[in-house]
C-alpha positions as CSV (number, residue, x, y, z in Angstrom):
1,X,-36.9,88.6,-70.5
2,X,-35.8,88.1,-74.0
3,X,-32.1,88.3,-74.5
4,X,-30.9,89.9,-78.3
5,X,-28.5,87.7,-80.4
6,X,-25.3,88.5,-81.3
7,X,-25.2,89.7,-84.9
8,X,-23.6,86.7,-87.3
9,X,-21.3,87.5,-89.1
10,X,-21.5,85.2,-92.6
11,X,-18.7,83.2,-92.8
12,X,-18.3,83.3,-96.8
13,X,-18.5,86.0,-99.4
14,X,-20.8,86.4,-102.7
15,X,-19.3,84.1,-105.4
16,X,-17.1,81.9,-102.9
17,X,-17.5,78.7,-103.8
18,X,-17.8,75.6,-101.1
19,X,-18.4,72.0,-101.2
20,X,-20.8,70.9,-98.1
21,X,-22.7,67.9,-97.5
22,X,-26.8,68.8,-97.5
23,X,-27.8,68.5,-93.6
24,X,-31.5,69.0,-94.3
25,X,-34.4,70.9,-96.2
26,X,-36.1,74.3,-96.2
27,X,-39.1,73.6,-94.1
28,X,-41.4,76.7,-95.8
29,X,-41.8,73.8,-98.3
30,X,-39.0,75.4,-100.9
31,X,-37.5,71.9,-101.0
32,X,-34.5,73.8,-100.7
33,X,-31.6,72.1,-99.6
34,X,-29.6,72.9,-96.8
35,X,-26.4,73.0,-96.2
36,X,-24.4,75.0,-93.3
37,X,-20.7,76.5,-93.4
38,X,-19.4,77.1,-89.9
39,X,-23.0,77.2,-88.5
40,X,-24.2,79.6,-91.4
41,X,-27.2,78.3,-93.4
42,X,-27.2,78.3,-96.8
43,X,-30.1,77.5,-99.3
44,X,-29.6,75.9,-102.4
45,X,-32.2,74.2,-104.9
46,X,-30.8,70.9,-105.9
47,X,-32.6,67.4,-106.5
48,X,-29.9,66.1,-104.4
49,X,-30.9,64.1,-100.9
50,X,-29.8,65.1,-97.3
51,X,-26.6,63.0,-96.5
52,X,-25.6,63.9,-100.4
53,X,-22.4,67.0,-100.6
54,X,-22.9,69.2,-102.8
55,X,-20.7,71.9,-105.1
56,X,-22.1,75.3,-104.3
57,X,-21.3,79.3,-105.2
58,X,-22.8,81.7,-102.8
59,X,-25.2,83.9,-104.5
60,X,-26.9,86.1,-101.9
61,X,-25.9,86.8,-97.9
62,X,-28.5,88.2,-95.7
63,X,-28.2,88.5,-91.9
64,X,-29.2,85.0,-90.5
65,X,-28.7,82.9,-94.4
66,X,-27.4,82.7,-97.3
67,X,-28.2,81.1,-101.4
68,X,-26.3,79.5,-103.6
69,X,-26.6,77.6,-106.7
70,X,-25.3,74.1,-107.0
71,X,-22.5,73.6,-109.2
72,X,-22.1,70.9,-111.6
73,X,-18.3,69.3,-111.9
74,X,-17.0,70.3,-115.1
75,X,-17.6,74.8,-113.3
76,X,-15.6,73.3,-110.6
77,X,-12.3,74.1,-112.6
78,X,-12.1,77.0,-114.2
79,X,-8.6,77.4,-115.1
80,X,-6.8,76.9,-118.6
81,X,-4.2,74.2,-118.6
């Protein structure tokens, strides 16, 4: 008998941003990279390596994953001094 999953509930929000280290890549042969947050997958094209962390902003949420883009340092801060 096949038991139903719990629904996940994504753990971040369109536009958060989050700094994760890549755990793997897309195997549909994106070459995405992967990265998780709390368990959640994210993909994110980047010619980063696995073992590399990464700057990311969520882009899209669906029910299982997520996208982002990767961020380059200088979008990190945003603020005025």
């Amino acid at each position: 008998m096949r038991q139903e999953r719990e629904s996940r509930i994504a753990p971040v929000q369109i536009g958060d941003r989050v700094t994760e280290r890549i755990v793997g890549r897309g195997k549909e042969g994106e070459g995405d990279a992967v990265i998780k947050v709390k368990g959640f997958v994210i993909f994110v094209p980047t010619s980063k390596q696995e073992g590399e962390t990464i700057n990311v902003e969520i882009t899209r949420i669906l029910s299982k994953f997520g996208f982002g883009v990767e961020l380059e340092d200088s979008e990190l801060n945003t603020s005025i001094d």
